[in-house]
N, C-alpha and C positions, 0 to 999 in steps of 0.2 A: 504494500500500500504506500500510495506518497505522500509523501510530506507536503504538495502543494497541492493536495485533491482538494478540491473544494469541501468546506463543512471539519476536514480534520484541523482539530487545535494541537495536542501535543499526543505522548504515550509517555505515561511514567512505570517503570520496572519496580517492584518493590517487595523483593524480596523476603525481606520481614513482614510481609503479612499473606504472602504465598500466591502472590498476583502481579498481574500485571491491568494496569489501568491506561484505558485507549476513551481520549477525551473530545468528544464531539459536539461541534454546533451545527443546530437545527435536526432534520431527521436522516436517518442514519438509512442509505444508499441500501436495496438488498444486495448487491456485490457486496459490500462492505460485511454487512452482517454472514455473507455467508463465509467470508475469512474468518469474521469472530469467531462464529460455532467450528468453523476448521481449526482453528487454534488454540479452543478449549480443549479437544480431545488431547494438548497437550501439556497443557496449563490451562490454569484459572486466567479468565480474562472478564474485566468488567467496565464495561460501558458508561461514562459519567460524561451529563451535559453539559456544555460549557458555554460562557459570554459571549465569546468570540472566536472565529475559526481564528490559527494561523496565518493564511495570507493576509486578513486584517488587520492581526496585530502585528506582522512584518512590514505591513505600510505604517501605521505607527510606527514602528521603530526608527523606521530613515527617516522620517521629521522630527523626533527627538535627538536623531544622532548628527542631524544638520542644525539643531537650534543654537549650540554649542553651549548648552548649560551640564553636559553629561559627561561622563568619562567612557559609558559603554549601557546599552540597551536591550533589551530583549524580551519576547513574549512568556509571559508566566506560562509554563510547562501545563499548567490544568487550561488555560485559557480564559481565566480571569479577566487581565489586564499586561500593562508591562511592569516589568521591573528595569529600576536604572541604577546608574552610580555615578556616584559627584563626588567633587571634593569638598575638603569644610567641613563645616556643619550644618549647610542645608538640610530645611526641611523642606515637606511635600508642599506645603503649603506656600513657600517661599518660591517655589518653581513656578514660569509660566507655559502654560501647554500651549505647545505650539498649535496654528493653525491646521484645522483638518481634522486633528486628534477627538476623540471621547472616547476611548478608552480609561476605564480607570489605571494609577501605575500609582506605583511603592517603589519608594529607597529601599536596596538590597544592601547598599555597600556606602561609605563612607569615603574609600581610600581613592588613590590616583590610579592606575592600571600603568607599572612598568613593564616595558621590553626586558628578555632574563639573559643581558650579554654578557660574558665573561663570568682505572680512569684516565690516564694523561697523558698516556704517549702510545696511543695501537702500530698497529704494522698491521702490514696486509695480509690475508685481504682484512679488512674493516668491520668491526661492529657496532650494532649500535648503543649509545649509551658512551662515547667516547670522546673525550674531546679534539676538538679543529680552530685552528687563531688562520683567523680572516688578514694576509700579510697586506691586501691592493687595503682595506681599510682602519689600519691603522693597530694592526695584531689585536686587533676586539678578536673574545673567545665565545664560541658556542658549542650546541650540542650535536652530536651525527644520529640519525633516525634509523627508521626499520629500511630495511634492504630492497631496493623493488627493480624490475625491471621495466621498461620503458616502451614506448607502442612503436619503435624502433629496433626493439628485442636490446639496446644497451642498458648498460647494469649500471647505479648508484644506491646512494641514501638521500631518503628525505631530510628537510631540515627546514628550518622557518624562513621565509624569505627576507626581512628585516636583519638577518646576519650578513647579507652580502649583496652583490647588482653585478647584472648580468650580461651589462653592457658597456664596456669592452668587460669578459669573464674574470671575477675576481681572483688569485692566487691561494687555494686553500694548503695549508699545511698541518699535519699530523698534532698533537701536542707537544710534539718537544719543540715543535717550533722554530728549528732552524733552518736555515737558507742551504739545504741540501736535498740532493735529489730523492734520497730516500725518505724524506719527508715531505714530498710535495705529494698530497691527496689528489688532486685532481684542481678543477674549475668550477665556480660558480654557473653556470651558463645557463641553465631552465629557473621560471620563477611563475608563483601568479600570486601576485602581490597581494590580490582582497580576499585571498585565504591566508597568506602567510603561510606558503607551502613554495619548497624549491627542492630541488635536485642538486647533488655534486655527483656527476659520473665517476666513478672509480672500481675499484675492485673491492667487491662487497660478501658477506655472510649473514646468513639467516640466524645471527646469537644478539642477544644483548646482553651489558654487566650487567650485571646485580648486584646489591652489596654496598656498602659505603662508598665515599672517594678514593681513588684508588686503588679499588678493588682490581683483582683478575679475574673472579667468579661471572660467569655469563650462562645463563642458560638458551634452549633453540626456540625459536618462534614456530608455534604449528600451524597458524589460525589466525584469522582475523573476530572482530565484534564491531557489531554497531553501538556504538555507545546512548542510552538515553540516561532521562535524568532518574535515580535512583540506583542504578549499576553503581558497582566499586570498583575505581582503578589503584594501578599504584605510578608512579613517576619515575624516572630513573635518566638525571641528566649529571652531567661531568662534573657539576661542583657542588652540587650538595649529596649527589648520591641517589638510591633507592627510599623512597617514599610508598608504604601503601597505606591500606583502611581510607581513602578518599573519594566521596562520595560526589555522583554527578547531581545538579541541583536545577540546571538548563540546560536546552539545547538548540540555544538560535538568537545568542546574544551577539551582538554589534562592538565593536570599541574601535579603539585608535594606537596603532602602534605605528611608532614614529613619523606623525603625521598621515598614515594610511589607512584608511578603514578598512580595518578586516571583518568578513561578515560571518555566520552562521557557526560560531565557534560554543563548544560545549565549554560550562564552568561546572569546575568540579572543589569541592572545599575537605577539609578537615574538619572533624564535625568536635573535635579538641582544639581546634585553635593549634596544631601543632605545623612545624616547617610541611610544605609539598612540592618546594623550587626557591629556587634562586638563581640569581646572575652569574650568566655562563651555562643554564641550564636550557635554553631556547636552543627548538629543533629538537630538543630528546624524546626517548621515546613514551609515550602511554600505554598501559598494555594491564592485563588483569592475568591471574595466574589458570591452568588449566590443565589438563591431562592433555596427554601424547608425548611426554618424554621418554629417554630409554628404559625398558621395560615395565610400560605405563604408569612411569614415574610423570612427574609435575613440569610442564613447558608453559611457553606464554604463547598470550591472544592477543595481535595489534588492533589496538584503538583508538591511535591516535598520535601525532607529533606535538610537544610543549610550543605554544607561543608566547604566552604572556602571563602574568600571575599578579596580585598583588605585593607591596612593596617590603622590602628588607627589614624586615626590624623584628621575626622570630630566631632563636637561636638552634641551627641546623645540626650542631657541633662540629668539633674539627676548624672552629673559629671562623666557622662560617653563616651567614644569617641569609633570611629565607622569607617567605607570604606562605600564608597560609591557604591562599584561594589559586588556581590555577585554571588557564584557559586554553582550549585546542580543537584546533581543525581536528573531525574523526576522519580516521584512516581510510574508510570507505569513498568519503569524499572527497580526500585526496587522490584516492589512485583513482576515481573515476574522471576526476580534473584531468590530469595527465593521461590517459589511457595506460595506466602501467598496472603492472600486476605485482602483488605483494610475495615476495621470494621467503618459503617456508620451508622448513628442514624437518620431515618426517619420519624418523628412523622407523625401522622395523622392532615389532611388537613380541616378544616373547613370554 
């Protein structure tokens, strides 16, 4: 079912109560309904009415996100209204809605939404979860993504587009970062800037680290996931490390990372207030834990590349500090952007 059918508002996953909730305005299509009852036979599914479909409140959004009172916007997941974030201390009442708007919205967030620039040294081929200093911009650091290949059949990693520009191709190199050949990654060269999703061609594998900073621990990727709001991811970018228990909370907010509007980006929070990213952690990977490892041990599920999170001022350890909120293009709609296909390591099952 799509996301831009007319009448669908959101779908929330929610585990802890042993369902899944698919949130509709007005009446419900029998195509529609006859997916629900197809999808009960495998889960609980329940039906709840909603304010507003999504493309309504996705037209709100871009008048909110053009007003310039916000830092980032999106449709409330039930279909309420929106939620925004500002900085300050505004309140609701202090904002003016911009013209066109009547939806109702609520403050989600308080903070500013940073870009997450700057474990440490891979060799080839590459995984994800690793870090890369951008030398054409100034050795800014980020993260290297899941492994995919490309509707050219060539091979890289995803990563955020805000870590580099692809025109003339940026100079990527390894973490150790020096001016030799066996550190040069590849080139910045593919980008689509209002996802915040890019490409470095290079020589790639299907693992990512796990683990603290500087770990060597990685495990395979088998799978992908659509991410909605109530799924748990974990994080895992070059400077603060593996993050999980982080819960998705949208799926189709708006913001601005570095003067660019990225759109349709999942947030996902710490439901503890604890670190889920930091600077140097853009471009890393998202992903949830899963079977298919060697002999039906425990692999990962990609769901997504890190762009942006809220600002530094949790303590990650290792003297490192962090946001508790985290933002990401899902991996689905990354590789459909690019026609690429997500490169997965399947071992055999004993």
């Amino acid at each position: 079912m799509g996301e831009k059918v007319d009448g669908f508002a959101g779908m929330v996953a929610a585990p802890e109560n042993h369902e899944v909730r698919l949130y509709w305005h007005g009446a419900l299509p029998a195509t529609v309904q006859a997916s629900v009852e197809a999808a009960r036979k495998s889960a609980p599914v329940r039906v709840v009415s909603a304010a507003y479909s999504r493309n309504q409140l996705t037209s709100e959004v871009e008048k909110w996100m053009a007003s310039g009172q916000v830092t980032s916007a999106g449709p409330d997941p039930d279909g309420s209204g929106v939620v925004l974030s500002v900085t300050g201390d505004s309140t609701a009442s202090e904002l003016h809605r911009p013209a066109g708007t009547s939806a109702a919205f609520r403050i989600g967030s308080h903070e500013p939404i940073e870009a997450k620039y700057s474990r440490n040294d891979d060799t080839t081929p590459y995984y994800g979860g690793g870090r890369f200093i951008n030398l054409s911009q100034g050795s800014i650091a980020c993260s290297t993504g899941f492994a995919i290949e490309d509707a050219s059949g060539s091979r890289g990693f995803l990563t955020a587009a805000h870590c580099g520009k692809p025109n003339p191709p940026d100079v990527i190199l390894d973490g150790g970062g020096k001016w030799w050949d066996s550190d040069v990654m590849g080139h910045f060269d593919t980008e689509i800037a209002y996802r915040d999703i890019a490409i470095i061609h290079t020589n790639v594998d299907a693992h990512v680290f796990t683990g603290p900073p500087g770990s060597s621990t990685s495990m395979r990727v088998v799978s992908m996931t659509k991410t909605w709001p109530g799924n748990w991811v974990c994080t895992s970018g070059a400077t603060s490390g593996e993050h999980c228990a982080i819960k998705a909370i949208d799926d189709a907010r708006s913001t601005w990372v570095d003067g660019v509007e990225v759109k349709h980006l999942i947030v996902a929070q710490s439901p503890t207030n604890s670190c889920v990213v930091s600077a140097g952690d853009s471009g890393g990977p998202v992903y949830s834990y899963t079977s298919g490892g060697p002999g039906g041990g425990q692999a990962l599920s990609a769901q997504g590349t890190i762009s942006t999170g809220s600002p530094d001022v949790i303590p990650c350890g290792n003297n490192v500090w962090g946001g508790y909120q985290v933002m990401f293009p899902r991996i689905t709609d990354a590789l459909s952007a690019f026609g690429a296909y997500l490169l997965v390591d399947n071992p055999p099952q004993v």
